[in-house]
KOLVEXLUM-505010 format. One record per residue: residue in one letter; z, x, y of N, C-alpha, C, O in turn. Coordinates in steps of 0.001 Angstrom, whole numbers. Layout:
   rest       n.Z       n.X       n.Y      ca.Z      ca.X      ca.Y       c.Z       c.X       c.Y       o.Z       o.X       o.Y
      A         Z         X         Y         Z         X         Y         Z         X         Y         Z         X         Y
...
end
This chain:
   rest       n.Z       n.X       n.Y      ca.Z      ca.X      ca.Y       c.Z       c.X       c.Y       o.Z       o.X       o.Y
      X     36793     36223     24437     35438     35939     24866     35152     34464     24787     35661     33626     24043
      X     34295     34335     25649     33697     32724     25452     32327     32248     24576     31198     32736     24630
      X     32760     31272     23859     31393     31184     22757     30270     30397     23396     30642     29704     24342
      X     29018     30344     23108     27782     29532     23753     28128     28086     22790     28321     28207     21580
      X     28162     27222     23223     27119     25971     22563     25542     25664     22747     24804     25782     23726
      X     25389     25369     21860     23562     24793     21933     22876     25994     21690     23426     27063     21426
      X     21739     25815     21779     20822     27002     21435     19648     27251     22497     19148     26165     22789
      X     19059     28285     23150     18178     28536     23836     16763     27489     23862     15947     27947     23063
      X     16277     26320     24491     15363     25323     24301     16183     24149     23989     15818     23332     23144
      X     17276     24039     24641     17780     22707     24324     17355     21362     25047     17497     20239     24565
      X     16780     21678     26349     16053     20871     26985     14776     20471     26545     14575     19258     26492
      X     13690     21395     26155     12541     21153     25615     12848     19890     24154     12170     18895     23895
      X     14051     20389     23449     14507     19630     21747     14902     18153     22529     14399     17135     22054
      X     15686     18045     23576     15972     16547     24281     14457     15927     24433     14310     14753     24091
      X     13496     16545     24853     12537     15396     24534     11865     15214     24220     11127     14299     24585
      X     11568     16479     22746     11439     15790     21390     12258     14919     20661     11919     14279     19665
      X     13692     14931     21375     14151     13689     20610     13513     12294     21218     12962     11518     20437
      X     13587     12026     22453     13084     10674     23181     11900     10906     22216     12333     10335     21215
      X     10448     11471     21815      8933     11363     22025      9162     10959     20185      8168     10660     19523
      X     10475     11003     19578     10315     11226     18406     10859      9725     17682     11443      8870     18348
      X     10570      9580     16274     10982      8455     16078     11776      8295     15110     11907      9240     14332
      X     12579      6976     14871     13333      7302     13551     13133      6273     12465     13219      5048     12552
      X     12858      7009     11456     12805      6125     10056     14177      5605      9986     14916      5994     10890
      X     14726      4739      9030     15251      3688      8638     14929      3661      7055     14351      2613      6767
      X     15145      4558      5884     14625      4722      4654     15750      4017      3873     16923      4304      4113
      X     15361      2935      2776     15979      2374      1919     15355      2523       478     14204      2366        70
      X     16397      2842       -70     16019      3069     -1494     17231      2897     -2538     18127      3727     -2692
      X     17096      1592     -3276     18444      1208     -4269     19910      1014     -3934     20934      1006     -4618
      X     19601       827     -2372     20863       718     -1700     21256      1994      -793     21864      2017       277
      X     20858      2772     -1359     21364      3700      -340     20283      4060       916     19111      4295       623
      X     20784      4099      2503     20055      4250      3774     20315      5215      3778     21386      5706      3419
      X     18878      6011      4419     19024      7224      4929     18182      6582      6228     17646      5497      6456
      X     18376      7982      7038     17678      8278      8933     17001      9426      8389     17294     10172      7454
      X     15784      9392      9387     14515     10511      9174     14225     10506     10993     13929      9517     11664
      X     14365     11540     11352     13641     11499     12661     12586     12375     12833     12689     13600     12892
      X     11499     11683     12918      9825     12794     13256      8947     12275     14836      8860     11343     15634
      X      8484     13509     14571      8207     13407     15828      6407     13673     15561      5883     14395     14713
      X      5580     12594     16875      3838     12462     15775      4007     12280     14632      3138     12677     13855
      X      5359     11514     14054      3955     11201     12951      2804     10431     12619      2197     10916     11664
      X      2413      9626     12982      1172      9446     12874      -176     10261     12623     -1280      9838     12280
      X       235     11515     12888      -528     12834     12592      -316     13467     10841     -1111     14222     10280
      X       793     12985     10323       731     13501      9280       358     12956      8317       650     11798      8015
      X      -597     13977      7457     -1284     12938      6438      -521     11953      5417       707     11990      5498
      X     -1045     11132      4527       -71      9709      4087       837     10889      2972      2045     11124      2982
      X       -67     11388      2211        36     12193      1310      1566     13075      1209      2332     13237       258
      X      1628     13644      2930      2640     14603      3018      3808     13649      3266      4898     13586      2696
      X      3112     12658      4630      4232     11803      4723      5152     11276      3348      6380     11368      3365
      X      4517     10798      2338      4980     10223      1654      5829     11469       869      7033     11352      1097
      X      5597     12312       242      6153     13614      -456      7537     13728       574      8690     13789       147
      X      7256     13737      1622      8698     13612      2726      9854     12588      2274     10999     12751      1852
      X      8996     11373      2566      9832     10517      2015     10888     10237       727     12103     10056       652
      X      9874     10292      -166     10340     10746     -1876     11449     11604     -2261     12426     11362     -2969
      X     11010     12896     -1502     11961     14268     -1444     13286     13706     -1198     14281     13983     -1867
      X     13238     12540       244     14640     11954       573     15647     12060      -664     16619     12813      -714
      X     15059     10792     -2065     15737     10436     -3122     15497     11303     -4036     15642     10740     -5122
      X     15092     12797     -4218     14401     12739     -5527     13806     12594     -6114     13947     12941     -7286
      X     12768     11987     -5659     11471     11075     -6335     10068     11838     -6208      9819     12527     -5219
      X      9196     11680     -7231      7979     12219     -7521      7086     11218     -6535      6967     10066     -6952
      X      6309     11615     -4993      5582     10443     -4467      4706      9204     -5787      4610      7977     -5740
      X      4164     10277     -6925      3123      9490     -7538      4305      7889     -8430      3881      6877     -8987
      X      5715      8309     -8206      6743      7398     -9406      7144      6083     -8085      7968      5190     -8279
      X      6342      6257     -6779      7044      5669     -5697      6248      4669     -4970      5077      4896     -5274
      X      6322      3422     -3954      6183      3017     -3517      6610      2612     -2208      7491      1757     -2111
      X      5884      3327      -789      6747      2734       -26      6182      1607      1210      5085      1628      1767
      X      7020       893      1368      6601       -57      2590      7178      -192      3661      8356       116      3476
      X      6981      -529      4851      7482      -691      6214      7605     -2599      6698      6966     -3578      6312
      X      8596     -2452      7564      8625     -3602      8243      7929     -3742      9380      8274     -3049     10337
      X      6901     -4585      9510      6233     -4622     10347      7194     -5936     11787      8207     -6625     11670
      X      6285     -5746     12903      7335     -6645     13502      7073     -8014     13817      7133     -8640     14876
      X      6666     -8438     12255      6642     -9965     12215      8110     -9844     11124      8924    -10767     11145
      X      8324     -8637     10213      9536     -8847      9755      9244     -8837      8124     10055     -8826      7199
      X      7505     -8847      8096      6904     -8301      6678      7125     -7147      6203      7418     -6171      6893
      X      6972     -7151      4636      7018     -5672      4203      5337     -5338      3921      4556     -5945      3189
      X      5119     -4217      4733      3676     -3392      4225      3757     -2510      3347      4631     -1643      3352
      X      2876     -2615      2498      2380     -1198      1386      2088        62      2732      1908      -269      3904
      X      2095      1409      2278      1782      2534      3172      1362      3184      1665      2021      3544       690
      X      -269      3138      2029     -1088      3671       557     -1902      4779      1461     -2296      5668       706
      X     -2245      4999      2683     -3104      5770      2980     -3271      6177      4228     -2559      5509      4978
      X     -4045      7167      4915     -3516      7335      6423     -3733      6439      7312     -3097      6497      8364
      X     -4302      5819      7179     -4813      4317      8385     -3959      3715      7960     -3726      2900      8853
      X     -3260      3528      7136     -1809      2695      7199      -754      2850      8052      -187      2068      8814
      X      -553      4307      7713       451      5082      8781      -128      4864     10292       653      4821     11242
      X     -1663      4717     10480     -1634      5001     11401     -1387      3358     12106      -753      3169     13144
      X     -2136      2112     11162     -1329       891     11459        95       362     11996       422      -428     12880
      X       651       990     11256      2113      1309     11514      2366      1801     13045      3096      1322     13914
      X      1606      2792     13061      2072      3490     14850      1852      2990     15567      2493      3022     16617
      X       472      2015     15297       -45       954     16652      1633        88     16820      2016        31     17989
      X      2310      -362     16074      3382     -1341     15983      4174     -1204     16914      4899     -2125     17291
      X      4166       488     17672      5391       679     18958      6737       404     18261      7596       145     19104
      X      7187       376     17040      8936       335     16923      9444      1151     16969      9032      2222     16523
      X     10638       971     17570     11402      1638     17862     12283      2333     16942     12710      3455     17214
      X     12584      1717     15848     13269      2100     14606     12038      1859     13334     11495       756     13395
      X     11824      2275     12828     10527      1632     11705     11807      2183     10217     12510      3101      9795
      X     11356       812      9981     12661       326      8294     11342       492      7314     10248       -70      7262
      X     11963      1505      6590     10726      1668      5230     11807      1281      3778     13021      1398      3611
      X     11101       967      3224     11884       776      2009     11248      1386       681     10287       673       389
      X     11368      2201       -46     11143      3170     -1209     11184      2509     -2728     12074      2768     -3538
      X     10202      1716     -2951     10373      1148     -4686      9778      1975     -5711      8595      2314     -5706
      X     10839      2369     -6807     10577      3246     -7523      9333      2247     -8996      9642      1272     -9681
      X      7854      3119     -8976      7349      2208     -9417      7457      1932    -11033      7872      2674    -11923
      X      7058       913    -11076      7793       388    -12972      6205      -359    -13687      5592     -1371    -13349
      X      5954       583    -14700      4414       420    -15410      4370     -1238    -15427      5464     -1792    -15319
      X      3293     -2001    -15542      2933     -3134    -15637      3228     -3255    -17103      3014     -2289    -17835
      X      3758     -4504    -17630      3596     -4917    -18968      2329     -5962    -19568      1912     -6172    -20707
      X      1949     -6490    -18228       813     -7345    -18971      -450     -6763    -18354     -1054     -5891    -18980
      X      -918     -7203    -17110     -2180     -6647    -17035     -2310     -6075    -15957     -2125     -6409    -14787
      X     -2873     -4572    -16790     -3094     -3181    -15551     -3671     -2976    -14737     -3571     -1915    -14122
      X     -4838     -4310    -14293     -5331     -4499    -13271     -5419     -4961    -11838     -6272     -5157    -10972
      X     -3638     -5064    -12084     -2839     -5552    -10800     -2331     -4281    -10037     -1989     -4326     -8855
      X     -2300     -2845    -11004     -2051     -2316    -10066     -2917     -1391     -9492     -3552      -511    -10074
      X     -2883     -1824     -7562     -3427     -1156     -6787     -4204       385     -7185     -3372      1220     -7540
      X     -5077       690     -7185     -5724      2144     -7450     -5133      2942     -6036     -5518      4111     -6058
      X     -4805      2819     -5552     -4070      3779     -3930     -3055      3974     -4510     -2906      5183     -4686
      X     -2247      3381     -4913      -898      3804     -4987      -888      4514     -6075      -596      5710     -6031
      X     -1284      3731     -7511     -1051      4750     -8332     -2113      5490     -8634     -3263      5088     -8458
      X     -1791      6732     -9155     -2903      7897     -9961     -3775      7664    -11070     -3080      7169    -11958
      X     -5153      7799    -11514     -5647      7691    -12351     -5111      7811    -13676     -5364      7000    -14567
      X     -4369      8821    -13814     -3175      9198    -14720     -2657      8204    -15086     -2813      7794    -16236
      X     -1729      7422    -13960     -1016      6532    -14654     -1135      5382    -14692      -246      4586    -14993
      X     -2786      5009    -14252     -3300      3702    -14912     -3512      3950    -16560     -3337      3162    -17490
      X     -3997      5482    -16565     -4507      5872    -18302     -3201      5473    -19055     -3393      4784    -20057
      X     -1716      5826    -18711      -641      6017    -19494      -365      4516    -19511       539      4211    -20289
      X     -1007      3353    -18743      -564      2271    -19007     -1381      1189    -20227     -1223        36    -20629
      X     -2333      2356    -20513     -3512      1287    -21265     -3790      1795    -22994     -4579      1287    -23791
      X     -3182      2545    -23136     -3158      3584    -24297     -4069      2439    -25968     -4868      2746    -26852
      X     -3176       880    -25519     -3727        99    -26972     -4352      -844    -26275     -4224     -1982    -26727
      X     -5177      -681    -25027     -5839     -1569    -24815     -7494      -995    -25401     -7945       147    -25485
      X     -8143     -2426    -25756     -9524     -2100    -26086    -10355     -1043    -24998    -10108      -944    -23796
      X    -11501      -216    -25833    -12290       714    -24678    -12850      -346    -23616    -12656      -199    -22410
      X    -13582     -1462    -24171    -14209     -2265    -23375    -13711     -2769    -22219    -14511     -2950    -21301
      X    -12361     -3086    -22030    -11396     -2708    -21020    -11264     -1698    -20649    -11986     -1582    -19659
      X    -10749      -818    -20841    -10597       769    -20147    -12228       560    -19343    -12244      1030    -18205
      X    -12935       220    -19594    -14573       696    -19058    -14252      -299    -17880    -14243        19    -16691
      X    -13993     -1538    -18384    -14448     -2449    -16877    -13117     -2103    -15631    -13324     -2251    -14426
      X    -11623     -1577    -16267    -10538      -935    -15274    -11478       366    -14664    -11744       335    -13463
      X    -11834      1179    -15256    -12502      2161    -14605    -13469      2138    -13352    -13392      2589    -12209
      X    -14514      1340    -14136    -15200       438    -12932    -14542       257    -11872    -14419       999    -10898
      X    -14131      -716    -12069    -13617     -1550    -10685    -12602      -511     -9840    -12632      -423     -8612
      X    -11601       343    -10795    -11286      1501     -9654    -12425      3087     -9024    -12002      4013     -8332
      X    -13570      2958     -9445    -14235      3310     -9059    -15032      2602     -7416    -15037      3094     -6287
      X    -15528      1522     -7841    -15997       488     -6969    -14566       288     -5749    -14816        91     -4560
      X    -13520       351     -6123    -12350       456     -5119    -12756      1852     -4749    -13283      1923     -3639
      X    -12689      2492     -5122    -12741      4404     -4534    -14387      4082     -3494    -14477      4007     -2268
      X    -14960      4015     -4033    -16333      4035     -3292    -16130      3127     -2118    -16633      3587     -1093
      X    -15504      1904     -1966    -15279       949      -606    -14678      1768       169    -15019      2043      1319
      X    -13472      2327      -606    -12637      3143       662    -12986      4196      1283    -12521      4656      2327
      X    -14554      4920        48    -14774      6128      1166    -15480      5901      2134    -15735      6640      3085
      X    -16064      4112      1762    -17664      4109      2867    -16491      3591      4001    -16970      3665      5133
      X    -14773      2975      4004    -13954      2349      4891    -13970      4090      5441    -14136      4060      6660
      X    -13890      5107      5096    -12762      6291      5316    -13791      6678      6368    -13263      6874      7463
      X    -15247      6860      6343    -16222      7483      6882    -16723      6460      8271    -17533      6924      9073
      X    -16202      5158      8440    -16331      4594      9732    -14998      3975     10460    -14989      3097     11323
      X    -13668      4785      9787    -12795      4799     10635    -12981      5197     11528    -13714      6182     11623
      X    -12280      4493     12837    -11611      5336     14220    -11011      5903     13920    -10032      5508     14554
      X    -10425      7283     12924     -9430      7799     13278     -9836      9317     13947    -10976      9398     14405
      X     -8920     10583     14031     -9216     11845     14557    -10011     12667     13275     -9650     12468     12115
      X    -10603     13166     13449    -11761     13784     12694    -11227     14607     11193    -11716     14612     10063
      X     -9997     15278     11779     -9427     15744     10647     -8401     15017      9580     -8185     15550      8492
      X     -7798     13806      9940     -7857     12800      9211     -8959     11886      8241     -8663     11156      7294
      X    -10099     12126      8707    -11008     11386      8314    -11537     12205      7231    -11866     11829      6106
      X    -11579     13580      7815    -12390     14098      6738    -11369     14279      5167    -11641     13971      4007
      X    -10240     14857      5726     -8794     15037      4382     -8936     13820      3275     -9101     13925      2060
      X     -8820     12655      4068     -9003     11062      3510    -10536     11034      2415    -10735     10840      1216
      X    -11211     11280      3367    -12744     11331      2477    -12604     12187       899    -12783     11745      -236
      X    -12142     13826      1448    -12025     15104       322    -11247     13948      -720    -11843     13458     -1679
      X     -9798     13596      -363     -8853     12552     -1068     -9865     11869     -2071    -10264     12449     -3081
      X    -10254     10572     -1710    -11148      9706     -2312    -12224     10913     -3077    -12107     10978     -4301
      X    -13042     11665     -2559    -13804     11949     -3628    -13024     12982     -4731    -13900     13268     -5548
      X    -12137     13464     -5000    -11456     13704     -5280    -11272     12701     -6642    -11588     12765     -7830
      X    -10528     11678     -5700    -10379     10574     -7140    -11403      9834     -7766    -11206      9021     -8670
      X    -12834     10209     -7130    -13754      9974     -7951    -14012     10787     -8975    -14161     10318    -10104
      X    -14086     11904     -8769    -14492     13084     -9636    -13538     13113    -10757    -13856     13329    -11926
      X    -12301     12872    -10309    -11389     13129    -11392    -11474     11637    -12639    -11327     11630    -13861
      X    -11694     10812    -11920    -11844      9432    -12843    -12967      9356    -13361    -12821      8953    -14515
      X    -14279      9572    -13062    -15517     10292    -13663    -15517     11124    -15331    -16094     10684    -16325
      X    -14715     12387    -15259    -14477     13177    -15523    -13282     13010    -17207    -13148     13490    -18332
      X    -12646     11916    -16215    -11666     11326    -17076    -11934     11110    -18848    -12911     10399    -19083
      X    -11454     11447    -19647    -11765     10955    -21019    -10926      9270    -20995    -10052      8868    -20227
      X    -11645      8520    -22216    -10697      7577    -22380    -10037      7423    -22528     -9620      8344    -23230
      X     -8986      6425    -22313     -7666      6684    -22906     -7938      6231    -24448     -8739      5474    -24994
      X     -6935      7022    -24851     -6991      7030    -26543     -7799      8032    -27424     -7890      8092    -28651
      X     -8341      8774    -26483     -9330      9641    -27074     -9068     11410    -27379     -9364     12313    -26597
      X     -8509     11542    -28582     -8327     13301    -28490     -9056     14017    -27940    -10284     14095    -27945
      X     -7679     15007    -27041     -8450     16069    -26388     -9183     16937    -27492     -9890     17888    -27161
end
């Protein structure tokens, strides 16, 4: 008998390959290829959990950035990033995956997008409350810019709203938050 190659829809899969794109993922040396197709549709959240999964990696332990085509590296903290990114038209988009490493001096360098409320708390454990209060703050006051940014994006409606739930989300939970240092 004679065997088939390919599978039933092989024409329709040819151009999802053309419509689709390919990552370029670096992480500690080792490259991987990702080919998706829309993404720009997928939230940062999942995107990124995609990514991570590549190496092993917990999204919240990760950092990733893209080459933009001046040849910069971008942070990708949120969906208007991704969706920044798509305006770019590349043809190959090079992301690179930094596994993230706690701050030793001061915790106010790192970005509230990237990392979790969590693990600003796990970075401040012997710092004074009076600190913990004014870090809180100010990632609050960051959360609140981005929801009044999230609510007059251009983006598609169900992006906008996921993004919004997101942010209040990390209000409530940082709200809510005990101090660090403080028994449960």
């Amino acid at each position: 008998g004679s065997s088939r190659h390919g599978s039933p829809g092989t024409c329709s899969n040819m151009s999802n390959v053309e419509s689709s794109t390919v990552f370029k993922i670096l992480h500690d040396g080792d490259l991987r290829r990702w080919r998706v197709s829309e993404y720009e549709s997928i939230p940062f959240a999942e995107f990124k959990d995609k990514v991570c999964e590549l190496y092993g990696l917990k999204a919240g332990d990760a950092t990733i950035k893209y080459e933009d085509e001046d040849g910069d590296k971008v942070t990708l903290a949120r969906d208007r990033d991704i969706l920044e990114m798509s305006r770019q038209e590349l043809k190959i988009i090079r992301l690179t995956v930094y596994k993230n490493v706690p701050p030793k001096s001061d915790a106010t360098r790192v970005a509230p997008s990237v990392v979790s409320s969590d693990a600003v708390e796990d970075t401040l454990p012997t710092k004074p409350k009076a600190k913990d209060d004014k870090i809180k703050e100010k990632l609050l006051k960051t959360l609140k810019k981005e929801l009044k940014e999230a609510k007059a994006a251009k983006i598609p409606k169900a992006l906008k709203k996921e993004r919004k739930s997101e942010i209040k989300t990390e209000i409530k939970n940082l709200k809510n938050q005990a101090p660090p240092g403080a028994s449960p």
